[in-house]
N, C-alpha and C positions, 0 to 999 in steps of 0.2 A: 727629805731633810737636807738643809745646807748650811754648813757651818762660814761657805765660801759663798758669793754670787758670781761671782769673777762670769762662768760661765752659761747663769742661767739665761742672758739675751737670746743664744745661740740654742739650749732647747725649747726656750719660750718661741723662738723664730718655726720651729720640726712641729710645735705643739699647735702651731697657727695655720700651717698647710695640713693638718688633720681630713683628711677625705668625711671623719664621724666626729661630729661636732658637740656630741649632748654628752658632755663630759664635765668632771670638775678637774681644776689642778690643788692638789694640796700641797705647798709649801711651808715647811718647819723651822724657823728659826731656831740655831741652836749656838750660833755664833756672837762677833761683835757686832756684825751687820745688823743695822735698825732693817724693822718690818719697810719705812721709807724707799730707805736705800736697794731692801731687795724690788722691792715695786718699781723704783726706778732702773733696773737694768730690764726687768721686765720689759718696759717700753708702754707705747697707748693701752688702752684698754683692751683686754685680748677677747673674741669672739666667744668664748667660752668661761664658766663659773671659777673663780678664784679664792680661795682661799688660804691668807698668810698667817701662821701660827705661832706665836712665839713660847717657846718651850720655858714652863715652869722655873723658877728658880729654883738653883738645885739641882735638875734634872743632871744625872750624870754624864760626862762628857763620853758614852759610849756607843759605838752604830747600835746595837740592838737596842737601848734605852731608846734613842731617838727615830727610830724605825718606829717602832713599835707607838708613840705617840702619836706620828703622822698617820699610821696605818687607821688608828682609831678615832683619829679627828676625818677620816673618809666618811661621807655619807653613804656612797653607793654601795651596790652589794658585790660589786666586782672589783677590784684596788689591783693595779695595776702600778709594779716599782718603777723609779726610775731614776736613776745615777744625776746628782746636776750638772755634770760634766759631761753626761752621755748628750747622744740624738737618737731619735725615730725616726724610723720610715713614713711615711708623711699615708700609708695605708694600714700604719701599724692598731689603732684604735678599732677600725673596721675591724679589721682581721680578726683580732682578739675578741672582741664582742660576737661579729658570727658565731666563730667555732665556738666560745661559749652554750650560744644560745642552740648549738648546732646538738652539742653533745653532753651539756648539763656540767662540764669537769667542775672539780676543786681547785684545780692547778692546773692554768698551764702556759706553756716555754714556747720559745721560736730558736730558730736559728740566731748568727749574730756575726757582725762583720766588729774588726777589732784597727783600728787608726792609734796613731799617737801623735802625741805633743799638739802644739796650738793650732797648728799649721794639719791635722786631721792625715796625715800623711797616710799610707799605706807600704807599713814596712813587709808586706809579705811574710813567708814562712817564717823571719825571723821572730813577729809578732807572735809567736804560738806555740806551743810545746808540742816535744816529736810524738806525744801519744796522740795527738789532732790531728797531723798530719796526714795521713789517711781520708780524714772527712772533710777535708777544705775541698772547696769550690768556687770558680770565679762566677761574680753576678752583677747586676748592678743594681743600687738604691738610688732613688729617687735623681737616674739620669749619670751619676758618679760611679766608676768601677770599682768592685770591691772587694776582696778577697773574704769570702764568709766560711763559717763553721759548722755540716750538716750534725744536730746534737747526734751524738750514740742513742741506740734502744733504748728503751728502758730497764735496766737488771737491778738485782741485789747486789751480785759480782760487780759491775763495772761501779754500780753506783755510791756504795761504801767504802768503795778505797781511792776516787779520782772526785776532785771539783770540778776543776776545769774538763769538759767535754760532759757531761751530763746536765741535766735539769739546769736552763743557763738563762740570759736577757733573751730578751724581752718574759719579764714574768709576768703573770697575774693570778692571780687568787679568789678564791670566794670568801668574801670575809665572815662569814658564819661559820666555816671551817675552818678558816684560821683564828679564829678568835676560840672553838671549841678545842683545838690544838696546843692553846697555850699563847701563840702570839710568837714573837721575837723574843726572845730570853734576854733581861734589863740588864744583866750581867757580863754578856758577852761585848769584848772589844774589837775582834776576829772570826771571819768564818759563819756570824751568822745567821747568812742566807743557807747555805749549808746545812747547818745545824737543824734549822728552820724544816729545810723542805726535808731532810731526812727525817722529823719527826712526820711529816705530814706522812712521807708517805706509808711508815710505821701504823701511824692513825689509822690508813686506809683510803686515804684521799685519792677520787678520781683524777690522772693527771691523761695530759692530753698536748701533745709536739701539735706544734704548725711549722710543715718544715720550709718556711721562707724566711731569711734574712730581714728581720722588722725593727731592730735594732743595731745600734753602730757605737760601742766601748770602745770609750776613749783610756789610753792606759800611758801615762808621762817616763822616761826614761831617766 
């Protein structure tokens, strides 16, 4: 969903050097931005299935409201999120689909390298809270250094009382189980994804780490 395009050029660009090509993009208009206008930051016709949605009148101005319609305007059976401001690892599709197909999960998470502002900077440890600290590690994405975040295990302990450092980007989902879940909750303004996957894993959802840096959140100062 984007309420901005400002920066979907830049992951229209991450989503074009894709190693796995048989993919769709779902795009949700939720903004002032005409469906035109976001096709136009898009750029030529991208190699892969597009489609731009524009969200009901009405629909409430809330992330889970608009989460949750993009998620169900996916055809495929695998929905994979993505920030419009973020980027991918240009193996990140591969990746997620293997280990899908590898281990059958409900859920699952990569590592993730964190930049700010336009300029994709790498502010280092300051970029991250002291309870990460521990799990950073330097790497490199697609040729660029980058300081990334190995997730934590997976617990009850860590995982109900900490967002940050658990179940993190690069997501994806099986959408039969998330839609048997409940979905993104219409109501929520805040938190969620959070919310979200703490239900899943309540449900019983198979979740499943791939622990490489497949993603790069962008986060403004």
């Amino acid at each position: 969903a984007t309420h901005d395009p400002k920066y979907l050029g830049e992951l229209a660009a991450t989503l074009r050097r894709q190693t796995f090509s048989r993919f769709e993009w779902v795009i949700l208009a939720n903004g002032a931005a005409s469906i035109p206008e976001i096709a136009a930051k898009i750029g030529k016709e991208p190699p892969f299935d597009l489609q731009i949605v524009a969200a009901p009148e009405g629909t409430p101005a809330r992330v889970g409201a608009v989460k949750r319609l993009a998620f169900l305007a996916a055809k495929a059976e695998l929905v994979v999120e993505i920030d419009h401001d973020d980027l991918l690892a240009s193996n990140a599709l591969e990746r997620v689909y293997a280990e899908w197909q590898k281990t059958g999960a409900d859920f699952l998470y990569s590592d993730m390298a964190v930049v700010e502002g336009e300029d994709l900077a790498d502010k280092g440890l300051a970029a991250w809270p002291s309870h990460c600290h521990p799990g950073l590690y330097e790497c490199e994405i697609d040729g660029t250094k980058r300081l990334a975040h190995r997730v934590v295990p997976l617990s009850p302990h860590f995982f109900f009382s900490v967002n940050i450092g658990g179940p993190c980007h690069v997501r994806a989902f099986r959408k039969s189980f998330y839609e048997k879940a409940g979905g993104h909750r219409p109501d929520f303004t805040i938190s969620d994804d959070y919310e979200l996957i703490t239900r899943l894993y309540i449900e019983g959802a198979k979740f499943h780490h791939i622990p490489e840096p497949l993603y790069v959140y962008r986060v403004f100062p």
